[in-house]
N, CA, C and O of each residue as an XYZ file, in Angstrom:
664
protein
N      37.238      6.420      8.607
C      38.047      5.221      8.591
C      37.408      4.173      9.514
O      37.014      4.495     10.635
N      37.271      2.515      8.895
C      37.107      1.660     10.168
C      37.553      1.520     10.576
O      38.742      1.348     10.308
N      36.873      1.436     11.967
C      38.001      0.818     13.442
C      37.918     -0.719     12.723
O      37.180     -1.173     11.849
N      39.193     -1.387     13.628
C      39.656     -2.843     13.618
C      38.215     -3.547     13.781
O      38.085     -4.469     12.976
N      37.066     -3.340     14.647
C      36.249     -4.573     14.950
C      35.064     -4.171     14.065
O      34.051     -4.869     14.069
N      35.153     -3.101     13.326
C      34.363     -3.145     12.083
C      34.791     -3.818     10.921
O      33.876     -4.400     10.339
N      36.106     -3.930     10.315
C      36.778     -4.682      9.481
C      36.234     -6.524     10.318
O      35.317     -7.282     10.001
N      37.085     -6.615     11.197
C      36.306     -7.691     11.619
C      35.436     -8.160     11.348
O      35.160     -8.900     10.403
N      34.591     -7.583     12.584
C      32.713     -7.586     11.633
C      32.479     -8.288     10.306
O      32.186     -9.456     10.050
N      32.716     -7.141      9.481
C      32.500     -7.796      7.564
C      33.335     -9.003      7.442
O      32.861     -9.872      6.709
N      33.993     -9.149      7.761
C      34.869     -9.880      7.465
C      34.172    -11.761      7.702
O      34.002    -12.725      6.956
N      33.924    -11.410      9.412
C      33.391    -12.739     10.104
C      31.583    -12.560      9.467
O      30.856    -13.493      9.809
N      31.019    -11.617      8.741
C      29.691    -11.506      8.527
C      29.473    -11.825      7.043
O      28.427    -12.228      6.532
N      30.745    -11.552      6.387
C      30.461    -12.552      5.515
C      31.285    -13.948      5.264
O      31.305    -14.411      4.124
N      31.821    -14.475      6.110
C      32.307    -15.918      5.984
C      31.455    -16.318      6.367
O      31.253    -17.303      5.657
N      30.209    -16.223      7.540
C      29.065    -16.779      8.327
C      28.102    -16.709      7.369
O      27.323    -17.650      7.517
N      27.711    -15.770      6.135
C      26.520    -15.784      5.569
C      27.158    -16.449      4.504
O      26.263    -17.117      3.987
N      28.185    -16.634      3.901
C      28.627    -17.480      2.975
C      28.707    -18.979      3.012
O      28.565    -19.652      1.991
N      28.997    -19.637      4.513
C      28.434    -20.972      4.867
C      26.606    -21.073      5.410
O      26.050    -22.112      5.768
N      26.196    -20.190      5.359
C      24.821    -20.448      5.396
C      24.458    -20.655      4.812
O      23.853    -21.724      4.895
N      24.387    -19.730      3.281
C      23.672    -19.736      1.814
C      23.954    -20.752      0.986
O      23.218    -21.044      0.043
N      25.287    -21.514      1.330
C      25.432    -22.996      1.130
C      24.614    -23.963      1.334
O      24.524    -24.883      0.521
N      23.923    -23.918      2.396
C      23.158    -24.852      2.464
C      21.126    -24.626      2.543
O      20.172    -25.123      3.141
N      21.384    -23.623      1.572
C      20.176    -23.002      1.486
C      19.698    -23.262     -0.446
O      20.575    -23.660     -1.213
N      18.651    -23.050     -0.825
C      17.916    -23.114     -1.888
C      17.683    -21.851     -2.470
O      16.544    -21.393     -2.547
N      19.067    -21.024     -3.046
C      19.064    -19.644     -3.325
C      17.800    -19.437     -4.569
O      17.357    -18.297     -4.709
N      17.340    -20.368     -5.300
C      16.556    -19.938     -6.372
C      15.082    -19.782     -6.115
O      14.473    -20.473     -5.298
N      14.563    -18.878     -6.825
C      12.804    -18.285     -6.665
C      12.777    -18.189     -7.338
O      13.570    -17.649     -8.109
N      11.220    -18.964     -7.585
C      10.238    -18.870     -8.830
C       8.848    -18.229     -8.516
O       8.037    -18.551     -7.648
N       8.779    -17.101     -9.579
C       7.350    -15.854     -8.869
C       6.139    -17.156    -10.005
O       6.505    -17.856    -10.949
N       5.143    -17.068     -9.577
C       4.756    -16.702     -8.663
C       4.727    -17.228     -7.574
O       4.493    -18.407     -7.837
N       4.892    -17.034     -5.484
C       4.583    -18.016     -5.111
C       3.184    -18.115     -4.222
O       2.810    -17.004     -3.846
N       2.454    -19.061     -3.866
C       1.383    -18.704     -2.998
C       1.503    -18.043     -2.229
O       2.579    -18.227     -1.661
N       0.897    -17.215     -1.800
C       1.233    -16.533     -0.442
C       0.472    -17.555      0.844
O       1.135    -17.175      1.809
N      -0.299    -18.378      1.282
C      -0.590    -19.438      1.678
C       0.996    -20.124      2.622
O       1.037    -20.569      3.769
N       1.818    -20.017      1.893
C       3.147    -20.698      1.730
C       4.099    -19.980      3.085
O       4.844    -20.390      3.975
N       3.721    -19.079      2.754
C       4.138    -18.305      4.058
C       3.598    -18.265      4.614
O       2.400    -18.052      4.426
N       4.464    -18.553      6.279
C       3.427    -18.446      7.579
C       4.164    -17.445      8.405
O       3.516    -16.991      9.347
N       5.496    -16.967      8.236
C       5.814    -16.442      9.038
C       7.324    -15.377      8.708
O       8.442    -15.645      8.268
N       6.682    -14.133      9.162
C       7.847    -13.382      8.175
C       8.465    -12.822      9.051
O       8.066    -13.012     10.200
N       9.682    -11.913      8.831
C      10.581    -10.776      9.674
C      10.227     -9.576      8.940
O      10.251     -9.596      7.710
N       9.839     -8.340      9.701
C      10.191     -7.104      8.832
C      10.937     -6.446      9.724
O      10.440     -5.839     10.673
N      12.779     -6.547      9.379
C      13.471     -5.695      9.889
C      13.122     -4.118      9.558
O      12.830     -3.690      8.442
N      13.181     -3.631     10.325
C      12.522     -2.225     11.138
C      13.963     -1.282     10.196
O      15.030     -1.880     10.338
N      14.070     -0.029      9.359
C      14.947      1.082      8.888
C      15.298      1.480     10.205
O      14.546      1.618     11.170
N      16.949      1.705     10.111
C      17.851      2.113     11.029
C      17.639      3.498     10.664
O      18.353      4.117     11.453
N      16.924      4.520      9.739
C      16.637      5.728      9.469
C      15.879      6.351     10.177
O      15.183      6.910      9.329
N      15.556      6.621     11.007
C      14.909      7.078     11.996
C      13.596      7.625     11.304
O      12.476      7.430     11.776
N      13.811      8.242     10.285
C      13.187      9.265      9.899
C      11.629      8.290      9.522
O      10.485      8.642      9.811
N      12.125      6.768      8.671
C      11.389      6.195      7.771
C      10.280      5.067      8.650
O       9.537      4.197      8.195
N      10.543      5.521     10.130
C      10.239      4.390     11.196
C       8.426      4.813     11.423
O       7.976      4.220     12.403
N       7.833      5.317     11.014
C       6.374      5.845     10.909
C       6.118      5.412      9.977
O       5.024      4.850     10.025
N       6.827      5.345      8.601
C       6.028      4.795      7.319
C       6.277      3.704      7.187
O       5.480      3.168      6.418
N       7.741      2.419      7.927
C       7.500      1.264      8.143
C       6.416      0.878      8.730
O       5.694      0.063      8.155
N       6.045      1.425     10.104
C       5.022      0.984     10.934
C       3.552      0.755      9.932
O       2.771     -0.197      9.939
N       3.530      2.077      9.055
C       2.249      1.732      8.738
C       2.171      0.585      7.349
O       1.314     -0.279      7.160
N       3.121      0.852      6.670
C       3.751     -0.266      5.992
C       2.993     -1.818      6.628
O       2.218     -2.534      5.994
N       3.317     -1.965      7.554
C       3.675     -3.251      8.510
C       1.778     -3.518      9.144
O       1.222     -4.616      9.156
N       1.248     -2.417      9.522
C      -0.151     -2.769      9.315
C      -0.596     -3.092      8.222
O      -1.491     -3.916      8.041
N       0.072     -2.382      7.263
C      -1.277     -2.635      6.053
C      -0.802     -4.128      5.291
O      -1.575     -4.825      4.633
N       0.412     -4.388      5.502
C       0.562     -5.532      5.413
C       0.164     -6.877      6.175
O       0.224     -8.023      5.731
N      -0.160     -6.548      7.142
C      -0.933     -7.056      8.444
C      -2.579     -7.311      7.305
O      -3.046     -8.445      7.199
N      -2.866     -6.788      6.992
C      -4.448     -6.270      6.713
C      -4.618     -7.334      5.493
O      -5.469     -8.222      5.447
N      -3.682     -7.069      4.572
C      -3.298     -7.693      3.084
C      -3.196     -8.956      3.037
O      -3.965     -9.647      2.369
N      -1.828     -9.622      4.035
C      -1.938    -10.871      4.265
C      -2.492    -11.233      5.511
O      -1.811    -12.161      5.949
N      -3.233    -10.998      6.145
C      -4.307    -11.525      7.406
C      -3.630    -13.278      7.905
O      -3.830    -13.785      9.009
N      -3.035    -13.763      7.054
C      -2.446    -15.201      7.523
C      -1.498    -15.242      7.588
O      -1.016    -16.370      7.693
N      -0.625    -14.128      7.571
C       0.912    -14.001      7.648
C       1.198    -13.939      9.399
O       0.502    -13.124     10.006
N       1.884    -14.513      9.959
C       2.122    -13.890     11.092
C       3.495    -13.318     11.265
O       4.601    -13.856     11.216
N       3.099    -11.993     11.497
C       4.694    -10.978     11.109
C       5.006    -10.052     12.182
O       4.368     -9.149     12.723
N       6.436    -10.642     12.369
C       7.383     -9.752     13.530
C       7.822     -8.815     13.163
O       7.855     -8.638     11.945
N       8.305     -7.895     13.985
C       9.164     -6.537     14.100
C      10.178     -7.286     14.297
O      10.180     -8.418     14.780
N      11.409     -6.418     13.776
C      12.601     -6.625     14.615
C      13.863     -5.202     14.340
O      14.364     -4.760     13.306
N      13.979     -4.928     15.391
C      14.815     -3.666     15.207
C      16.169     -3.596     15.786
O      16.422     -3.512     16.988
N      17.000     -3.637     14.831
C      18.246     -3.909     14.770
C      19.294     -3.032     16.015
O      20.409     -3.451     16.326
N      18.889     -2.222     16.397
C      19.217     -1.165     17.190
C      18.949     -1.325     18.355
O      19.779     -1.027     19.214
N      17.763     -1.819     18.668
C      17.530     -1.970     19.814
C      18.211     -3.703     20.280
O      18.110     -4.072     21.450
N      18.716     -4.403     19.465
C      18.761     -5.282     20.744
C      20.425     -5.650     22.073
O      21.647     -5.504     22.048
N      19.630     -6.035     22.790
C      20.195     -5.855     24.060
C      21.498     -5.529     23.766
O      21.903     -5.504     22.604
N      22.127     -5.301     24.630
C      23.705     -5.933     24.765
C      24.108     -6.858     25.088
O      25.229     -7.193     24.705
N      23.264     -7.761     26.037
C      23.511     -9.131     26.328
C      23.202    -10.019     25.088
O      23.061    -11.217     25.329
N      23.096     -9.673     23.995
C      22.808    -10.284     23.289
C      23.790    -10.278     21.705
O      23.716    -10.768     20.578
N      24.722     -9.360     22.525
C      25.565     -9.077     21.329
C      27.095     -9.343     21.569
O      27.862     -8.774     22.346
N      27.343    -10.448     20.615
C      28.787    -10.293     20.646
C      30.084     -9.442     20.538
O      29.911     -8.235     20.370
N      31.297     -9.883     20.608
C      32.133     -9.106     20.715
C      32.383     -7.953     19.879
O      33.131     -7.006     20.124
N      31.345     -8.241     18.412
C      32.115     -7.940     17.575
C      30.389     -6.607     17.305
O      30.167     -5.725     16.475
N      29.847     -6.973     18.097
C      28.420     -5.832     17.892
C      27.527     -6.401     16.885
O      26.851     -5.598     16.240
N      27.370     -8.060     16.558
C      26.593     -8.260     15.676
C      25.646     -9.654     16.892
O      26.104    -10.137     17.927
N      24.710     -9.854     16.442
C      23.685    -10.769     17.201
C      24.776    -12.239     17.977
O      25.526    -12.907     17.266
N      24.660    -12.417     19.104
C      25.118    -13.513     19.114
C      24.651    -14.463     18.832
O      23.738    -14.310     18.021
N      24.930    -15.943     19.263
C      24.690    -17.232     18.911
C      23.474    -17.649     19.513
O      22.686    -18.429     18.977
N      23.284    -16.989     20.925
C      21.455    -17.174     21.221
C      20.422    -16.632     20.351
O      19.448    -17.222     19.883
N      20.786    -15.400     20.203
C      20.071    -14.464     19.373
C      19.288    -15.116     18.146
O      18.112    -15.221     17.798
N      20.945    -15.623     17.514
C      20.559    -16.032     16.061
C      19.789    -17.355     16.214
O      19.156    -17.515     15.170
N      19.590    -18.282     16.991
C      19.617    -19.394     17.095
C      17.777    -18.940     18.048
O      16.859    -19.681     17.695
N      17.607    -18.431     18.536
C      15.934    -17.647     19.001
C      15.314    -17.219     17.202
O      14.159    -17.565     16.953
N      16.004    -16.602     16.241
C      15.515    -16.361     15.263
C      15.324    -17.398     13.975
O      14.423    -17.196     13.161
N      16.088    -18.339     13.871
C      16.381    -19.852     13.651
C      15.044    -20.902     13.912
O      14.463    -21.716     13.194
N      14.885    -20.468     15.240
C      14.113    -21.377     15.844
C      12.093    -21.031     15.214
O      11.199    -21.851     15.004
N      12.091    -19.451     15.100
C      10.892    -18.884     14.568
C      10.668    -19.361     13.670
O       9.466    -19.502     13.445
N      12.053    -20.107     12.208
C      11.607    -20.830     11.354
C      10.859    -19.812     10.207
O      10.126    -20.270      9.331
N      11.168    -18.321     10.355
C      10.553    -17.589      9.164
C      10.709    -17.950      7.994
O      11.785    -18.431      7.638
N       9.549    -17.779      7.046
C       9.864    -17.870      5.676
C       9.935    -16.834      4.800
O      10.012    -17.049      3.591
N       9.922    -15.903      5.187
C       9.979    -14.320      4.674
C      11.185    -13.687      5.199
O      11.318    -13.969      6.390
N      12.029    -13.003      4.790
C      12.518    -11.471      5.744
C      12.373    -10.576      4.988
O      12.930    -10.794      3.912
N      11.607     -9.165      5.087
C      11.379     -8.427      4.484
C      12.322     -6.803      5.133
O      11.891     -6.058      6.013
N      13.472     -6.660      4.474
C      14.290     -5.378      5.012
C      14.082     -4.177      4.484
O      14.329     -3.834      3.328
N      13.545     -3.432      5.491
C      13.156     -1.859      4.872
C      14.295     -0.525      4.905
O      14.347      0.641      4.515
N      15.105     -1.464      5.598
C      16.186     -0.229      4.846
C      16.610      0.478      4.148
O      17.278     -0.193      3.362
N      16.669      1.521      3.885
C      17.005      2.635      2.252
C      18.033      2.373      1.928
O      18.083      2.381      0.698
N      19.026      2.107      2.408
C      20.275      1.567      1.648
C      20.440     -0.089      2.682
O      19.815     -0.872      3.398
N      21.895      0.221      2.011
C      22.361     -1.666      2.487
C      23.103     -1.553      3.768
O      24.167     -0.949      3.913
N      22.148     -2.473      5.086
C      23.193     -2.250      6.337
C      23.798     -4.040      6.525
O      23.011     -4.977      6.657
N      24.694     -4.135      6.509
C      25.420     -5.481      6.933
C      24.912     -6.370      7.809
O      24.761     -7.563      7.543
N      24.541     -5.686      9.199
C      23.873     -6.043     10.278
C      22.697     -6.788      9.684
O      22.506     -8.004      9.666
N      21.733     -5.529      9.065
C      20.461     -5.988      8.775
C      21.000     -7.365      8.009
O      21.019     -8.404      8.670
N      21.426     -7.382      6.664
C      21.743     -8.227      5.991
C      22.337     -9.510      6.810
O      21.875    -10.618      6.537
N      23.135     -9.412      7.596
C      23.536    -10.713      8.235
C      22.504    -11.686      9.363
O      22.628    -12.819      9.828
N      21.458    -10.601      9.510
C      20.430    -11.456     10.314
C      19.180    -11.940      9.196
O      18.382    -12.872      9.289
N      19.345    -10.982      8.186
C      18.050    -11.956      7.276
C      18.537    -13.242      6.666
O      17.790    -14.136      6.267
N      20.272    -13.268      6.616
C      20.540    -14.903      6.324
C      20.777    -15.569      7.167
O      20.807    -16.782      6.956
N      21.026    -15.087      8.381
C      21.380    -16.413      9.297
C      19.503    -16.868      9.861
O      19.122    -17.952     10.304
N      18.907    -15.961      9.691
C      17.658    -16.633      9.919
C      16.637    -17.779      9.365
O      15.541    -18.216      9.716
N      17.906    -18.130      7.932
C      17.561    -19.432      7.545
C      16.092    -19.542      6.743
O      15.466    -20.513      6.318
N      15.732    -17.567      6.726
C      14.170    -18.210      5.499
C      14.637    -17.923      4.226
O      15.532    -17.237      3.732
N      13.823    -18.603      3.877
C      14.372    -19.021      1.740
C      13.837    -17.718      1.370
O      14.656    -17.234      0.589
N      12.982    -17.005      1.523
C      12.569    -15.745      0.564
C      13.041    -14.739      1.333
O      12.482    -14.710      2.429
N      14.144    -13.611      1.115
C      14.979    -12.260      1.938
C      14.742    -11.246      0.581
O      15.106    -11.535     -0.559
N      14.160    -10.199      0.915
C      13.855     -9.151      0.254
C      14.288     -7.896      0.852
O      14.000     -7.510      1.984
N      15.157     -7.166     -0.192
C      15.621     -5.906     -0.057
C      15.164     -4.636     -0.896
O      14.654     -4.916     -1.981
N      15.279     -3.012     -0.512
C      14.887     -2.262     -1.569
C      15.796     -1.777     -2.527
O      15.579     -0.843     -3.299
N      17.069     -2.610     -2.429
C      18.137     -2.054     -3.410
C      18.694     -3.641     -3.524
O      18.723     -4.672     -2.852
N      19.037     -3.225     -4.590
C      20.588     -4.438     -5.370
C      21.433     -3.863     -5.202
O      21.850     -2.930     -5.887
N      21.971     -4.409     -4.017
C      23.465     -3.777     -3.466
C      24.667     -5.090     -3.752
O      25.671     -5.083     -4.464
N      24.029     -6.273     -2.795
C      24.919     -7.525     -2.943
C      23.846     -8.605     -2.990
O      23.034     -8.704     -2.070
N      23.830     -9.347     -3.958
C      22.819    -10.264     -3.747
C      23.470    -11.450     -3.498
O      23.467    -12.228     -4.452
N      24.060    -11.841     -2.440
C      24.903    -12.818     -1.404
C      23.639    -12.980     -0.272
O      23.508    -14.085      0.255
N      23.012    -12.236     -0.021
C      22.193    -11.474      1.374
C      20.387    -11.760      0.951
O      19.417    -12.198      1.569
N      20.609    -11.293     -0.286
C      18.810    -11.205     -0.623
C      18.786    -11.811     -1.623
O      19.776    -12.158     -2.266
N      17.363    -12.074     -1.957
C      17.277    -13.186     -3.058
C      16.076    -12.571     -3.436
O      15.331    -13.375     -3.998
N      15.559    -11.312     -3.323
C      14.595    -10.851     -4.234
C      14.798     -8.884     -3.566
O      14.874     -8.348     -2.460
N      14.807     -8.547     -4.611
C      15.232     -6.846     -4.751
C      14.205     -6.247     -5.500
O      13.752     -6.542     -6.606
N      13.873     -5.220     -4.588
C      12.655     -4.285     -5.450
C      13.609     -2.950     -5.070
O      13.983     -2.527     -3.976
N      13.845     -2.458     -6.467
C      14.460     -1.199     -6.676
C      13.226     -0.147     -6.998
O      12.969      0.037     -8.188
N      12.465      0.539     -6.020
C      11.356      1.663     -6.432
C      12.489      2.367     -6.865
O      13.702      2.193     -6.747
N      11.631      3.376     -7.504
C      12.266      5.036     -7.722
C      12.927      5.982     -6.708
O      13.966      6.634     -6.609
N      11.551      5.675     -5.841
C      11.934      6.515     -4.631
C      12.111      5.989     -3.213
O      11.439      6.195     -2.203
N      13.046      5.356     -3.387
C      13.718      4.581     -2.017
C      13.879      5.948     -0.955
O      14.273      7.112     -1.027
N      13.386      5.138     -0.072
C      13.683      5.439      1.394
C      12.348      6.779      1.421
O      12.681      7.893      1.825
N      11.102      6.569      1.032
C      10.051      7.440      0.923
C       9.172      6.633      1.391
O       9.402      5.458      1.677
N       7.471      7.535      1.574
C       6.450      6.011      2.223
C       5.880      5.643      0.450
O       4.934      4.860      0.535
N       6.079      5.860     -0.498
C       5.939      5.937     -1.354
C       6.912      4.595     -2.125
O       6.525      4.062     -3.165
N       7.870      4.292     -1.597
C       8.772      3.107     -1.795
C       8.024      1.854     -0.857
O       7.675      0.767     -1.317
N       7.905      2.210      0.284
C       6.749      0.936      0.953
C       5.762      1.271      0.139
O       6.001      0.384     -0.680
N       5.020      1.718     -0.227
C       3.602      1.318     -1.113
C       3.645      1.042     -1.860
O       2.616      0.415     -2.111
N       4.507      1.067     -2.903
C       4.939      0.484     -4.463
C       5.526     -0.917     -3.800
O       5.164     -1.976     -4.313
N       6.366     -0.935     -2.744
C       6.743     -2.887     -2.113
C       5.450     -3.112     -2.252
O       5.000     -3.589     -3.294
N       4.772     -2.827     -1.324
C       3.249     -3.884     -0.722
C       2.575     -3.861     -2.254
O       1.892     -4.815     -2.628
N       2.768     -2.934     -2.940
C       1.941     -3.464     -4.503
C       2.607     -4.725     -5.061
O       1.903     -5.632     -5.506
N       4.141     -4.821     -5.050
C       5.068     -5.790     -6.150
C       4.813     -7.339     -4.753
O       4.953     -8.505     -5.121
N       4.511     -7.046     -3.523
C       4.797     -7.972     -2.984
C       3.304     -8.896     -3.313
O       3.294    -10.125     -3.391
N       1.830     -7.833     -3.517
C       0.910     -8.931     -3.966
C       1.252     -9.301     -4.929
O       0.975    -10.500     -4.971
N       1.829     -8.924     -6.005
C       2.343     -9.777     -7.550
C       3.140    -11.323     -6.840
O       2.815    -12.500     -6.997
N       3.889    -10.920     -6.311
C       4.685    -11.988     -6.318
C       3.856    -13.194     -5.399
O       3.688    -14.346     -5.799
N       3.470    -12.756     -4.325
C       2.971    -13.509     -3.558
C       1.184    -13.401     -3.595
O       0.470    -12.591     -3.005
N       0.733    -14.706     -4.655
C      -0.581    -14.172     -4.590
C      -1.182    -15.027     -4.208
O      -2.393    -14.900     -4.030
């Protein structure tokens, strides 16, 4: 059962990503340069298990796009001073990630976490990519592999992501 400040949570996480995406340019057209991007997020799997095959994921994507400049960010770890009442990023937080101006967020999560999802829209980049079609309120491009949450699901991404971005 949820506690009260998890209901919360969803509640205030999606009225906040619902006035964001308002004033955002929800539509993509493949193909796009990859040139175009300068600067991405790859939220880090809250799966513990999958946190070795992100990493290498995240080099070889490093390697692939050589002009990308691409952050970590791991949902788990950040501070507590940095988190509101309600356990989701506060207003510095979001507004430090805002400011990076990404044009990518790339979420490696095996399934759909809210959290994750509420920081790839408040971060304000036009291209948010997920490995499932769970809610597409959140992402605006979904690669459903076969075998989600495998290193085998990152290597089939980094294949569909040179298609798209060439």
């Amino acid at each position: 059962m949820k506690s009260l400040r998890q209901v919360l949570a969803e509640k205030y996480i999606n009225w906040k990503a619902r006035k964001a995406l308002k004033n955002m340019d929800l539509s993509v057209s493949f193909p796009i340069h990859a040139t175009s991007v300068k600067r991405v997020l790859i939220i880090l799997p809250r799966n513990l298990d999958l946190l070795d095959d992100a990493s290498q994921f995240v080099q070889v994507l490093r390697r692939t796009f050589s002009f990308w400049n691409i952050s970590m960010f791991d949902v788990d770890k950040i501070p507590e001073s940095h988190l509101n009442w309600l356990h989701l990023p506060n207003t510095q937080q979001l507004k430090s990630l805002q400011a990076a101006r990404y044009d990518l967020v790339i979420d490696l999560n095996d399934f759909f976490d809210l959290r994750s999802a509420y920081i790839s829209v408040m971060s304000g980049a036009p291209y948010r990519v997920h490995l499932r079609n769970h809610d597409n309120r959140f992402y605006n491009i979904f690669y459903g592999p076969s075998q989600v949450g495998t290193p085998n699901a990152y290597r089939s991404l980094l294949e569909q992501l040179q298609k798209f971005f060439i």
